[in-house]
CHARMM-style PDB file with segment names, atoms N, HN, CA, C and O in Angstrom:
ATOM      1  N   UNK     1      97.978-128.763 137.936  1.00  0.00      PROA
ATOM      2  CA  UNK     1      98.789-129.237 139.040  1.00  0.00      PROA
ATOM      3  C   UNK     1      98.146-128.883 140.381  1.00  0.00      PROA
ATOM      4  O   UNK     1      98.112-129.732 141.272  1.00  0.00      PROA
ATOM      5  N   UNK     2      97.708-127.832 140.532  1.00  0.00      PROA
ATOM      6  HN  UNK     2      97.736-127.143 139.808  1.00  0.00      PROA
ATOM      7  CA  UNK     2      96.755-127.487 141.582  1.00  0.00      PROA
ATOM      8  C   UNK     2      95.689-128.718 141.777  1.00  0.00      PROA
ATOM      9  O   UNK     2      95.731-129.614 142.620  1.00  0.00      PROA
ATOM     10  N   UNK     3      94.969-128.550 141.008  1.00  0.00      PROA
ATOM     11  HN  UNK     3      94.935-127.822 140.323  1.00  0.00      PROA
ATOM     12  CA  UNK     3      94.125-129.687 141.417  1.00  0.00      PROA
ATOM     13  C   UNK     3      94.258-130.366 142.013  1.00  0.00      PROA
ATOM     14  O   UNK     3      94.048-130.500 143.218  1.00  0.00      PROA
ATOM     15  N   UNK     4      94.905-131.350 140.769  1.00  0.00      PROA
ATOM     16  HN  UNK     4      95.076-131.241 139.790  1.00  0.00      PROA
ATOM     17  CA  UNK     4      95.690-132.646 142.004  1.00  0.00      PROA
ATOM     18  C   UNK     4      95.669-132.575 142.970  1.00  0.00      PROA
ATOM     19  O   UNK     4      94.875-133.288 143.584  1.00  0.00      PROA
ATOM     20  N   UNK     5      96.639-131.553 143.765  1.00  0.00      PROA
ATOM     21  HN  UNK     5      97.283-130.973 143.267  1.00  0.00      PROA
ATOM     22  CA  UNK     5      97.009-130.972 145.209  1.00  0.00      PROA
ATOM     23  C   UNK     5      95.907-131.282 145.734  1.00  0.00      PROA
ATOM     24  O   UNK     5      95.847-132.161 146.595  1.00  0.00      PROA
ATOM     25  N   UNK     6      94.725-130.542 145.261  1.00  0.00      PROA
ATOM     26  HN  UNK     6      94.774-129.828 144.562  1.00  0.00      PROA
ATOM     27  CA  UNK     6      93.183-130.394 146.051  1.00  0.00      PROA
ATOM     28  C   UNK     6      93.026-131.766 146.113  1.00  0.00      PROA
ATOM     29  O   UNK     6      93.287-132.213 147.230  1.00  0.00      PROA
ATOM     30  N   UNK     7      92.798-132.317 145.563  1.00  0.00      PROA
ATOM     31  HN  UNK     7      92.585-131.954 144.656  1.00  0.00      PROA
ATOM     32  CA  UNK     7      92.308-133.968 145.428  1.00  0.00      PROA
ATOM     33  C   UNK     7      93.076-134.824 145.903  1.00  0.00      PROA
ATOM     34  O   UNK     7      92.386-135.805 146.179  1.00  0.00      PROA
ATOM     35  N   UNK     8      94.458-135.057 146.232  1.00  0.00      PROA
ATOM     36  HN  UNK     8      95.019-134.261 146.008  1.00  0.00      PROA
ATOM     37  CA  UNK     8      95.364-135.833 147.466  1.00  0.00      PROA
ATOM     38  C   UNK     8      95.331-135.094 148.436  1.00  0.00      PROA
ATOM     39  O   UNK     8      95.882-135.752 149.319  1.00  0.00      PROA
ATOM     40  N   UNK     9      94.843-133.504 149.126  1.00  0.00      PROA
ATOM     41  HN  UNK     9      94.396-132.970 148.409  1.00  0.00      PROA
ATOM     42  CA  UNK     9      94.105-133.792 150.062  1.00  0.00      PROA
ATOM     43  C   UNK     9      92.766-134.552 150.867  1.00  0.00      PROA
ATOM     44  O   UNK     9      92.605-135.238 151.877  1.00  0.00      PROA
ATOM     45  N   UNK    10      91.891-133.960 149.723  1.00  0.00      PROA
ATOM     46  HN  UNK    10      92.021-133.403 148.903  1.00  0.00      PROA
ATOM     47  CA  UNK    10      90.540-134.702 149.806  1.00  0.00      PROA
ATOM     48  C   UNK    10      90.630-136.119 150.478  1.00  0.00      PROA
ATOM     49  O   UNK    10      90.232-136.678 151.500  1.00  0.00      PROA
ATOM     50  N   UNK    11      91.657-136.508 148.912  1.00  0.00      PROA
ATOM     51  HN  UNK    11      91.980-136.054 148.082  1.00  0.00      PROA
ATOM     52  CA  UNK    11      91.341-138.185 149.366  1.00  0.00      PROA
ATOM     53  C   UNK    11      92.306-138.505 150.448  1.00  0.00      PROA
ATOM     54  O   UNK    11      92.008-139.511 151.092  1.00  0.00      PROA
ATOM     55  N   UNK    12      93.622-137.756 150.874  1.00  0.00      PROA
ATOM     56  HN  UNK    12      93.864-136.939 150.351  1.00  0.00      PROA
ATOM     57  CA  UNK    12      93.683-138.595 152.202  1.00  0.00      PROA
ATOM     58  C   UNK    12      92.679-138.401 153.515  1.00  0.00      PROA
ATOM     59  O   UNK    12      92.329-139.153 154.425  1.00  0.00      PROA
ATOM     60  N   UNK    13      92.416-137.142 153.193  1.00  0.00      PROA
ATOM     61  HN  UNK    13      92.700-136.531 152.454  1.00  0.00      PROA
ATOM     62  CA  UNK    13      90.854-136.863 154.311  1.00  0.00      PROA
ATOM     63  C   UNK    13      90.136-138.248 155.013  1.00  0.00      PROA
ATOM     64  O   UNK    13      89.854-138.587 156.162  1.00  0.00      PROA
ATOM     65  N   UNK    14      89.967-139.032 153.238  1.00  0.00      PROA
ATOM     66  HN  UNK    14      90.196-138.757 152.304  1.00  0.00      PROA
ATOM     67  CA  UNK    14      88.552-140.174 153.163  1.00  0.00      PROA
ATOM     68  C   UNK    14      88.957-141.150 153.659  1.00  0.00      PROA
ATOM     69  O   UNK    14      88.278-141.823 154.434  1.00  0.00      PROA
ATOM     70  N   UNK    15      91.228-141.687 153.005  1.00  0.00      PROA
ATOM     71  HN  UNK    15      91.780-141.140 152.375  1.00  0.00      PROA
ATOM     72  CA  UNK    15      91.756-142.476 153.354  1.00  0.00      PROA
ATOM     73  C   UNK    15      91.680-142.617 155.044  1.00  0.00      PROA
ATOM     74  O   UNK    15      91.436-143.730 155.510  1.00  0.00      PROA
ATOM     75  N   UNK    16      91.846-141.729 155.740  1.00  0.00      PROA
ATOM     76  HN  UNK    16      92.045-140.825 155.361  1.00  0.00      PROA
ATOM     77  CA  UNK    16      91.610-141.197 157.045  1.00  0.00      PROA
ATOM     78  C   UNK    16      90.800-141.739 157.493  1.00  0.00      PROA
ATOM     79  O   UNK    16      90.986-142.788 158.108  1.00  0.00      PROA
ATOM     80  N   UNK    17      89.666-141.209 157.331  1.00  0.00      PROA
ATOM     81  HN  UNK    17      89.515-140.356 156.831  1.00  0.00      PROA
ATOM     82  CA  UNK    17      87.998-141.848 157.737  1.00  0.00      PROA
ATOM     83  C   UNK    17      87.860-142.844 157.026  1.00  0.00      PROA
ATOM     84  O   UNK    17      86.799-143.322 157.427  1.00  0.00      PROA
ATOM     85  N   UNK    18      88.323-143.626 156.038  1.00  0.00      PROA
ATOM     86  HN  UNK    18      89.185-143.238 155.712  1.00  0.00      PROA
ATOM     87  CA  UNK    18      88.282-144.840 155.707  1.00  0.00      PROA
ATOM     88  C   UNK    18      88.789-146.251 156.945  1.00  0.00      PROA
ATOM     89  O   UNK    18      88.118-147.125 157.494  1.00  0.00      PROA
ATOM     90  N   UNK    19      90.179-145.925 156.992  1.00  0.00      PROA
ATOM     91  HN  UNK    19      90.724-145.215 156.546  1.00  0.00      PROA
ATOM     92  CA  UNK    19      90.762-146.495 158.149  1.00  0.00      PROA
ATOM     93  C   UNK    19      90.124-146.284 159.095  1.00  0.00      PROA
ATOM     94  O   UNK    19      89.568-147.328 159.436  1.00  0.00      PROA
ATOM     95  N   UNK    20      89.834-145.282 159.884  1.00  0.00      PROA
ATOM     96  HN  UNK    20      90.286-144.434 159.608  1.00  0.00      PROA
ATOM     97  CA  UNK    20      88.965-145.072 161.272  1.00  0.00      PROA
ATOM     98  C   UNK    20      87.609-146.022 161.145  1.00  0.00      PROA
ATOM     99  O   UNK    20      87.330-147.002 161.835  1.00  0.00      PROA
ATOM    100  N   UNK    21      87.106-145.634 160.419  1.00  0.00      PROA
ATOM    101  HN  UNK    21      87.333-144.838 159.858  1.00  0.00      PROA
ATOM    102  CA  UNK    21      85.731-146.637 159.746  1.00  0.00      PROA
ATOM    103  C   UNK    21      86.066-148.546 159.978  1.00  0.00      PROA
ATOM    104  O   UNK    21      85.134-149.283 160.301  1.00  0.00      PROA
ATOM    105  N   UNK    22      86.880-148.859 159.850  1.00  0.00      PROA
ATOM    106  HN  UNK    22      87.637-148.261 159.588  1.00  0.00      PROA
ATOM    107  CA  UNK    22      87.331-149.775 159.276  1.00  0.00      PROA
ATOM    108  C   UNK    22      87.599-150.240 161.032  1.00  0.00      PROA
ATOM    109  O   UNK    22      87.007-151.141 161.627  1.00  0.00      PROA
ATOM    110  N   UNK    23      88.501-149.459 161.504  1.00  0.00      PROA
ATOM    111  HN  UNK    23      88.982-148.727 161.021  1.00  0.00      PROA
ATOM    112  CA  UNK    23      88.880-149.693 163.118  1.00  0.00      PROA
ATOM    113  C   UNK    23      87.736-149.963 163.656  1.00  0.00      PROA
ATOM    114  O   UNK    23      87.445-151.082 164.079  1.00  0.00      PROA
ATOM    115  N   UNK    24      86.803-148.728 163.698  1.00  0.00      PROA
ATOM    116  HN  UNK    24      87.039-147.819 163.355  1.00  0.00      PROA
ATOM    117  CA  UNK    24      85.701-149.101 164.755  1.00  0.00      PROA
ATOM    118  C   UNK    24      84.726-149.717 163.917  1.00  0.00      PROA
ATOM    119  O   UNK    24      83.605-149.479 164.367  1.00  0.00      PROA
ATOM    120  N   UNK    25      84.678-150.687 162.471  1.00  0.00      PROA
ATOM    121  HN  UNK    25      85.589-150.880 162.106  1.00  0.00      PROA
ATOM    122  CA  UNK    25      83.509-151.765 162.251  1.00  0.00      PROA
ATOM    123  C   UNK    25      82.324-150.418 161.749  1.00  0.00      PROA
ATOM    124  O   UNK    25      81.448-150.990 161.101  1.00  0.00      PROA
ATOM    125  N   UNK    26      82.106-149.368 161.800  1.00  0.00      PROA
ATOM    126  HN  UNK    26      82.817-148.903 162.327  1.00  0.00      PROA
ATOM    127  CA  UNK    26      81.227-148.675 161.371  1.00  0.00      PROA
ATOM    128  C   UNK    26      81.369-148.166 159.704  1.00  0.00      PROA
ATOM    129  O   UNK    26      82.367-148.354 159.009  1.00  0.00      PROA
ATOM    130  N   UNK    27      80.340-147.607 159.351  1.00  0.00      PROA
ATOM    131  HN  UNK    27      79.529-147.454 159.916  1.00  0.00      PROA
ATOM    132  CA  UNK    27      80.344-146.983 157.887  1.00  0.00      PROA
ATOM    133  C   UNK    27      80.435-145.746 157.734  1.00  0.00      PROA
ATOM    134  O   UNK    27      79.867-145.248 158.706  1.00  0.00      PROA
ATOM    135  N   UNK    28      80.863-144.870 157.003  1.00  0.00      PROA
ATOM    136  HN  UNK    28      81.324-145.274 156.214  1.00  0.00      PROA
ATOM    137  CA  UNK    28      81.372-143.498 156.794  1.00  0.00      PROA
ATOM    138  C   UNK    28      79.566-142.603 157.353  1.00  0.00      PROA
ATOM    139  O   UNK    28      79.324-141.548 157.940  1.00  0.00      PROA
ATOM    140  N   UNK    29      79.090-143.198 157.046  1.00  0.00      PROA
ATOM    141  HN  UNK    29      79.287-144.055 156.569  1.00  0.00      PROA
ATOM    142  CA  UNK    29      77.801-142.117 157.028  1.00  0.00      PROA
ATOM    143  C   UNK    29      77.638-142.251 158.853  1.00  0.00      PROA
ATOM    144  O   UNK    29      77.226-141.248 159.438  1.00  0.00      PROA
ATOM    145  N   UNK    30      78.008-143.628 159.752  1.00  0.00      PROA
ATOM    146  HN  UNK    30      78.342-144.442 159.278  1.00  0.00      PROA
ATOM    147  CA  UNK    30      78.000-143.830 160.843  1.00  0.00      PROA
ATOM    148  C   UNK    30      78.593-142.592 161.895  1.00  0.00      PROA
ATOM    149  O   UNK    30      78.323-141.903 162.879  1.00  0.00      PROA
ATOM    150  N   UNK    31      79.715-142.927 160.761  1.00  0.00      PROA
ATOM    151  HN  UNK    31      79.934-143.486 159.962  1.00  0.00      PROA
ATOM    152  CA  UNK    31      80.973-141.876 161.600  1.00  0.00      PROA
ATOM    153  C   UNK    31      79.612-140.604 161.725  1.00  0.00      PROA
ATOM    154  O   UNK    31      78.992-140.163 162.693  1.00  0.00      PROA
ATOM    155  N   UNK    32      79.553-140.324 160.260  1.00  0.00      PROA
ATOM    156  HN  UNK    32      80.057-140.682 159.474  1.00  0.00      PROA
ATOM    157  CA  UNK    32      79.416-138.641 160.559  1.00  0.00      PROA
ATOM    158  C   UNK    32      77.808-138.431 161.294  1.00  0.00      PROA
ATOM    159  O   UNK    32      77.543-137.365 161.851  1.00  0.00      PROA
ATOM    160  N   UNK    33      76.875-139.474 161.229  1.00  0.00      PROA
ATOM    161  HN  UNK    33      77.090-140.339 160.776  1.00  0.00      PROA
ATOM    162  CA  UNK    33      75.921-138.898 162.268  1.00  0.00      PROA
ATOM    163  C   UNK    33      76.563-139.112 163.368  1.00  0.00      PROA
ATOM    164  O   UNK    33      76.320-138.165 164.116  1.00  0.00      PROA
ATOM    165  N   UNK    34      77.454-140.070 164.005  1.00  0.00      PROA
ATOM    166  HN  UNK    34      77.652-140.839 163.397  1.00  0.00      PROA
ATOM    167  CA  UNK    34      78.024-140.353 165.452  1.00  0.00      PROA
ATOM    168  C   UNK    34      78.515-138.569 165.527  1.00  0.00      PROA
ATOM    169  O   UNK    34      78.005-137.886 166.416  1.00  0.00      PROA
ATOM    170  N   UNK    35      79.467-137.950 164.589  1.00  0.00      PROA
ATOM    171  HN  UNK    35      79.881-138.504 163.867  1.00  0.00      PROA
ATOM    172  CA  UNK    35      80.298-136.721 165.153  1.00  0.00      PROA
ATOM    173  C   UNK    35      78.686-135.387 165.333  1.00  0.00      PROA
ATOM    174  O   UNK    35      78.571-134.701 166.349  1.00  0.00      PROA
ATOM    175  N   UNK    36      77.767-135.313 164.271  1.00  0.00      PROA
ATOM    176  HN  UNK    36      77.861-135.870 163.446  1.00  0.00      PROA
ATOM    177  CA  UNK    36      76.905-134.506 164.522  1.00  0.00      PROA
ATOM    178  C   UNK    36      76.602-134.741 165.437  1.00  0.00      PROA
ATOM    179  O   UNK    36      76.955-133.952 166.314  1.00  0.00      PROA
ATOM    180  N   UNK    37      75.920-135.724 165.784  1.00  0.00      PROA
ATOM    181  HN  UNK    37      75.634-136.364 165.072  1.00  0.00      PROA
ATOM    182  CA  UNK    37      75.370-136.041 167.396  1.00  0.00      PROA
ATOM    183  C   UNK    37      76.545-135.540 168.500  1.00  0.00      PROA
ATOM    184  O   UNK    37      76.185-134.870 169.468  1.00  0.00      PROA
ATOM    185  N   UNK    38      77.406-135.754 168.387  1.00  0.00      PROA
ATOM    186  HN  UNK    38      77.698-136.298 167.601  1.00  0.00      PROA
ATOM    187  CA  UNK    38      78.875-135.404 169.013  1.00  0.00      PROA
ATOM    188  C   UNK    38      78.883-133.436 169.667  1.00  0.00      PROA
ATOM    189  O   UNK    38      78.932-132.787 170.712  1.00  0.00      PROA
ATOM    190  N   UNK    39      78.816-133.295 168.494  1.00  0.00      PROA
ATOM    191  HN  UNK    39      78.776-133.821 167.644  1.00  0.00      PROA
ATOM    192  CA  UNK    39      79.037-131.738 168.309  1.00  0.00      PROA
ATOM    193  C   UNK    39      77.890-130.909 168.667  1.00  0.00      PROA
ATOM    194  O   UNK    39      78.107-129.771 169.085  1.00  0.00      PROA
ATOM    195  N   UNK    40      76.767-131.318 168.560  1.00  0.00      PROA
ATOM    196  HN  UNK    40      76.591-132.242 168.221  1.00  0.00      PROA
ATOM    197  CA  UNK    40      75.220-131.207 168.774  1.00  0.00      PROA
ATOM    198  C   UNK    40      75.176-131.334 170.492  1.00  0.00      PROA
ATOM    199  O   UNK    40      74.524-130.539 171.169  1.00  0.00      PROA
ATOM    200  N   UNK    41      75.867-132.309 171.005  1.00  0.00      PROA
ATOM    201  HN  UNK    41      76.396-132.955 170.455  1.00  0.00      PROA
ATOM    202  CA  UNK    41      75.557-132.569 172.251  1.00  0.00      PROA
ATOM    203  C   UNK    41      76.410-131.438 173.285  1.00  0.00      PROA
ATOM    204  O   UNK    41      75.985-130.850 174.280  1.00  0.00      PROA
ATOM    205  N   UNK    42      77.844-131.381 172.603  1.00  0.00      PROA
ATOM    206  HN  UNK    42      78.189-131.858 171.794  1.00  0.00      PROA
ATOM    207  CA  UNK    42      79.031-130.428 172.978  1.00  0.00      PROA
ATOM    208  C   UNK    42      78.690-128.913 173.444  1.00  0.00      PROA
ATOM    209  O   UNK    42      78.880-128.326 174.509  1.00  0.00      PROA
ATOM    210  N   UNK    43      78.005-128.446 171.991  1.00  0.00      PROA
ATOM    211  HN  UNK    43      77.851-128.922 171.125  1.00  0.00      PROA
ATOM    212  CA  UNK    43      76.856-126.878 171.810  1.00  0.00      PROA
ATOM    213  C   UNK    43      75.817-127.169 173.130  1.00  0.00      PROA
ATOM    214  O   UNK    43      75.792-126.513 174.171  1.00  0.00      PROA
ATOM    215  N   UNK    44      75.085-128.178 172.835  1.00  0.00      PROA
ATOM    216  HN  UNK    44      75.105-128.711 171.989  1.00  0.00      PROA
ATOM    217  CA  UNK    44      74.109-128.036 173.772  1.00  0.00      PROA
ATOM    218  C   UNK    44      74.496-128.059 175.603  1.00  0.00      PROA
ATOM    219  O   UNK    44      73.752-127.721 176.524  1.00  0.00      PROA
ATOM    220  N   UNK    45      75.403-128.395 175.645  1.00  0.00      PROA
ATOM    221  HN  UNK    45      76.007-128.670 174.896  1.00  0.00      PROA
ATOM    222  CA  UNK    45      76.205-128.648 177.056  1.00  0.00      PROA
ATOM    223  C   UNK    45      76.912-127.358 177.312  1.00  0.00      PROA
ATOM    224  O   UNK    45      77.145-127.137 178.501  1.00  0.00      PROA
ATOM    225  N   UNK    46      77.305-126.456 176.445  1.00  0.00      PROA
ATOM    226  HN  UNK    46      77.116-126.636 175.480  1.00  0.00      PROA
ATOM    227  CA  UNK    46      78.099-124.959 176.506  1.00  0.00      PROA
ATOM    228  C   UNK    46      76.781-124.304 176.962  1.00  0.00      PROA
ATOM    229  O   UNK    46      76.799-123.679 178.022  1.00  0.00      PROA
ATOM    230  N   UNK    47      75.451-124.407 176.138  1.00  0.00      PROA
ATOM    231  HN  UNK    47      75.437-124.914 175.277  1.00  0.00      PROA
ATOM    232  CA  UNK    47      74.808-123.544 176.246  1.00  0.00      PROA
ATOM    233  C   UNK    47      73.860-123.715 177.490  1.00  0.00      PROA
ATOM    234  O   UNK    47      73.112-122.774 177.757  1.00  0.00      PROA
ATOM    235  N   UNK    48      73.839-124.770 178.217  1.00  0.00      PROA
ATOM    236  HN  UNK    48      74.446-125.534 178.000  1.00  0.00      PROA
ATOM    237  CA  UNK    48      73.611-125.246 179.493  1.00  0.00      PROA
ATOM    238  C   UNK    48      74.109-124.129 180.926  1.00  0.00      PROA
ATOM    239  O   UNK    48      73.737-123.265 181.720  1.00  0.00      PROA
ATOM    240  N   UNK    49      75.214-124.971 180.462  1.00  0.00      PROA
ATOM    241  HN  UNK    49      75.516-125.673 179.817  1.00  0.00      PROA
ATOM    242  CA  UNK    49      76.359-123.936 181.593  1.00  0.00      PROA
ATOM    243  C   UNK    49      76.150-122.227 181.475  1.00  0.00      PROA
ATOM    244  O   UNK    49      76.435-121.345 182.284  1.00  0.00      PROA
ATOM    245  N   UNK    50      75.743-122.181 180.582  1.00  0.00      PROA
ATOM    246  HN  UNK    50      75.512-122.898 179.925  1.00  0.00      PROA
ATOM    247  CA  UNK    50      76.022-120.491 180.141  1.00  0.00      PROA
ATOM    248  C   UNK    50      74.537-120.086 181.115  1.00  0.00      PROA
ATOM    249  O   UNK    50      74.458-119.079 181.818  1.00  0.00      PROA
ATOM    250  N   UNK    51      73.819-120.761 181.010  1.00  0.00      PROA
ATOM    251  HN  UNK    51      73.883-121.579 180.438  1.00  0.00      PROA
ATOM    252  CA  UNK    51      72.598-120.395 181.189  1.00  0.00      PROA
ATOM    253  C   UNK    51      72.318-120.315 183.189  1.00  0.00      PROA
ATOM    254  O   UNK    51      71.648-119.689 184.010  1.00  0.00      PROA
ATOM    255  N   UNK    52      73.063-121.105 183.144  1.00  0.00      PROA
ATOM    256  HN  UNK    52      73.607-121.613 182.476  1.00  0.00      PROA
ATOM    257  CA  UNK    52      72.751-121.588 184.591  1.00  0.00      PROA
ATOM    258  C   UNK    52      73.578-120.293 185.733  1.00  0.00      PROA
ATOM    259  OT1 UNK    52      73.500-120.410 186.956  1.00  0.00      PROA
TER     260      UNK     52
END
C-alpha cells in the first residue's frame, strides 16, 4: 500500500510536467534543460552580487 502512495505521487509529479509541457508546446527533457539553465543562471547571479 505504501508503494502505491509513492507512485501516485511520482506520477502526478509527471502528470504536472506533462500538462505544463503540453501548455508551452515543449518536451519534458526541454522543460528540464530550460529549469537547469534556470537555476544555473539564478546561482550564478547570487554569486555575482556576493562578490561585488
Amino acid at each position: 500500500m505504501h508503494n502505491q502512495t509513492v507512485k501516485t505521487k511520482s506520477k502526478s509529479k509527471n502528470n504536472k510536467e506533462n500538462t505544463f509541457c503540453k501548455h508551452l508546446n515543449v518536451n519534458e527533457s526541454q522543460l528540464h534543460k530550460a529549469l537547469a539553465w534556470y537555476h544555473s543562471a539564478m546561482q550564478n547571479t547570487q554569486q555575482t552580487k556576493t562578490t561585488h
